[in-house]
VEXPA-261125 format. One line per field, with one value per residue (C-alpha): z, y negated, x negated; residue number from 0; residue in one letter. Coordinates in nm, 2 decimals. Last residue first. Layout:
! residues N
Z = c(Z,...)
Y = c(Y,...)
X = c(X,...)
nr = c(NUM,...)
rest = c(a,...)
This chain:
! residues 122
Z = c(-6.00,-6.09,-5.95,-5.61,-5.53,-5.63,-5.38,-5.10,-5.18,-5.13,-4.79,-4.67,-4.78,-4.59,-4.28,-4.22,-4.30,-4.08,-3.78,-3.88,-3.79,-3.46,-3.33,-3.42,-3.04,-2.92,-3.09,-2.86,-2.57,-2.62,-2.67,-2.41,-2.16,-2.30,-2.23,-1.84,-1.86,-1.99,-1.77,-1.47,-1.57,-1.63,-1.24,-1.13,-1.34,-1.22,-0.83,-0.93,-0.99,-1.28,-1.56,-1.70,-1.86,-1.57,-1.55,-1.89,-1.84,-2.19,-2.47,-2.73,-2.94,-2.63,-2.46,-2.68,-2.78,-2.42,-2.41,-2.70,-2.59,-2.24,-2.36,-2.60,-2.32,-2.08,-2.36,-2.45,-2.07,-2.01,-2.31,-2.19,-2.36,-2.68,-2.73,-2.73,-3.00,-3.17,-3.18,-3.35,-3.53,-3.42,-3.38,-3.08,-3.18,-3.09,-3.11,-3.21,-2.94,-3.07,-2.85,-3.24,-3.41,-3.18,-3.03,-3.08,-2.82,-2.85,-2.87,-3.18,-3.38,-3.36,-3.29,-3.51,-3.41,-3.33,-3.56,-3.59,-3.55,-3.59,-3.40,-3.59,-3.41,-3.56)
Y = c(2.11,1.96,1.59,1.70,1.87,1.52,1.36,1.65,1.61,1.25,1.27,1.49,1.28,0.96,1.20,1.26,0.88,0.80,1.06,0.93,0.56,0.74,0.94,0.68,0.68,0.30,0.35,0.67,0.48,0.17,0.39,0.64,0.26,0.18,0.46,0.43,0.08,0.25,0.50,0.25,0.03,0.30,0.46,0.05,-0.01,0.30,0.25,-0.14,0.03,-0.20,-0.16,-0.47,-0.42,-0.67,-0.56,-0.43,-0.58,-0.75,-0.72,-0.88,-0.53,-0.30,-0.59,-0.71,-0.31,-0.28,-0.56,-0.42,-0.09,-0.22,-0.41,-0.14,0.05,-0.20,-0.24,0.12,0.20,-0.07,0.08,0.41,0.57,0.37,0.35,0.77,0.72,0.46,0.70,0.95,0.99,0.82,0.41,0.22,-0.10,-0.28,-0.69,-0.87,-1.10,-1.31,-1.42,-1.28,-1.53,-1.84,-1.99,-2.35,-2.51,-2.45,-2.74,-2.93,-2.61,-2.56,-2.14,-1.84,-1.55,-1.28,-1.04,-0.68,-0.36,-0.12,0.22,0.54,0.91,1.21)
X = c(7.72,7.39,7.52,7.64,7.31,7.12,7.31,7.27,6.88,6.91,7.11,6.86,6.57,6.81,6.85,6.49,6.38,6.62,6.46,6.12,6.26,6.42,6.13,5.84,5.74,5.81,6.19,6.17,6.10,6.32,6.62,6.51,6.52,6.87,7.01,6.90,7.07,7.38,7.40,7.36,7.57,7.84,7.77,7.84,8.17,8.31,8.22,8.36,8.69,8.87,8.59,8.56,8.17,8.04,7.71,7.55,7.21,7.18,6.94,7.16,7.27,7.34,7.55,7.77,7.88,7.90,8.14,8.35,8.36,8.46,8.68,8.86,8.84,9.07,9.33,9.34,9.42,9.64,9.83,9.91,10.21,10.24,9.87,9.91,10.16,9.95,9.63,9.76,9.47,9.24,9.17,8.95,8.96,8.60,8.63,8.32,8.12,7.95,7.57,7.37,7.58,7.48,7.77,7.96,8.11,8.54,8.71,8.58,8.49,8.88,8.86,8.79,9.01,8.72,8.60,8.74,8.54,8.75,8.63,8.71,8.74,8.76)
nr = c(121,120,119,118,117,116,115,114,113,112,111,110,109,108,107,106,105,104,103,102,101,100,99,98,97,96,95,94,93,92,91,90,89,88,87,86,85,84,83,82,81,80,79,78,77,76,75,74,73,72,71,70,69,68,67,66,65,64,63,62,61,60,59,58,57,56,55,54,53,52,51,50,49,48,47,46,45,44,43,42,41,40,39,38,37,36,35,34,33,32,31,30,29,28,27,26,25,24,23,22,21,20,19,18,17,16,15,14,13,12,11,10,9,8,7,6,5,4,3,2,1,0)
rest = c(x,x,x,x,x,x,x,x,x,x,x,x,x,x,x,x,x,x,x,x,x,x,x,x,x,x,x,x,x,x,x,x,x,x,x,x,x,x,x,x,x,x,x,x,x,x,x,x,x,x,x,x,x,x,x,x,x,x,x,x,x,x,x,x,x,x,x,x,x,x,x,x,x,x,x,x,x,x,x,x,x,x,x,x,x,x,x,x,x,x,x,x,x,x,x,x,x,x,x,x,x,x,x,x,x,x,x,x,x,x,x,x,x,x,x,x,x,x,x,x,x,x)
């Protein structure tokens, strides 16, 4: 299984850095599995550059954005992810327009419910 930290930025002197809206933060992702720190260990230009990524895509899902510019370091890459992303975007917007994914919550929370009150007969 695979956890992703979300860790918040160092906070900066107000008086140098201008001051940003919460919704334009940008929250760190750290990408953490088991045995993650051995394979860091081996490859960490690779962690570095997906935890950016993560964390820029992360930026950009939740603001609206276009997703150019996620840091990959082959622009070929960095285009085909765009475009994935962008096209993820639109089913997003599409099945939010639909219903799909606030009757699919109220799916999981009547399952969760039932699995609740499972727990507490045995």
């Amino acid at each position: 299984m695979i956890n992703v930290e979300l860790n918040e930025q160092d906070e900066q002197d107000e008086s140098t850095e201008p001051k940003v809206e919460p919704s334009e933060e940008k929250v760190k992702v750290k990408i953490d599995f088991p045995f993650s720190d051995v394979v860091r260990a081996q490859i960490p230009k690779v962690f570095e550059t997906a935890e950016n990524v993560a964390t820029e895509v992360k930026h950009h899902w939740k603001n609206e954005g276009d997703f150019s510019n996620l840091g990959l370091p082959h622009p070929v890459a960095d285009l085909m992810a765009t475009t994935a992303l962008q096209k993820a975007k639109q089913v997003e917007k599409k099945l939010e327009e639909k219903g799909v994914i606030s009757l699919a919550k109220m799916g999981f929370e009547v399952a969760k419910s039932k699995i609740d009150d499972l727990k507490k007969k045995i």
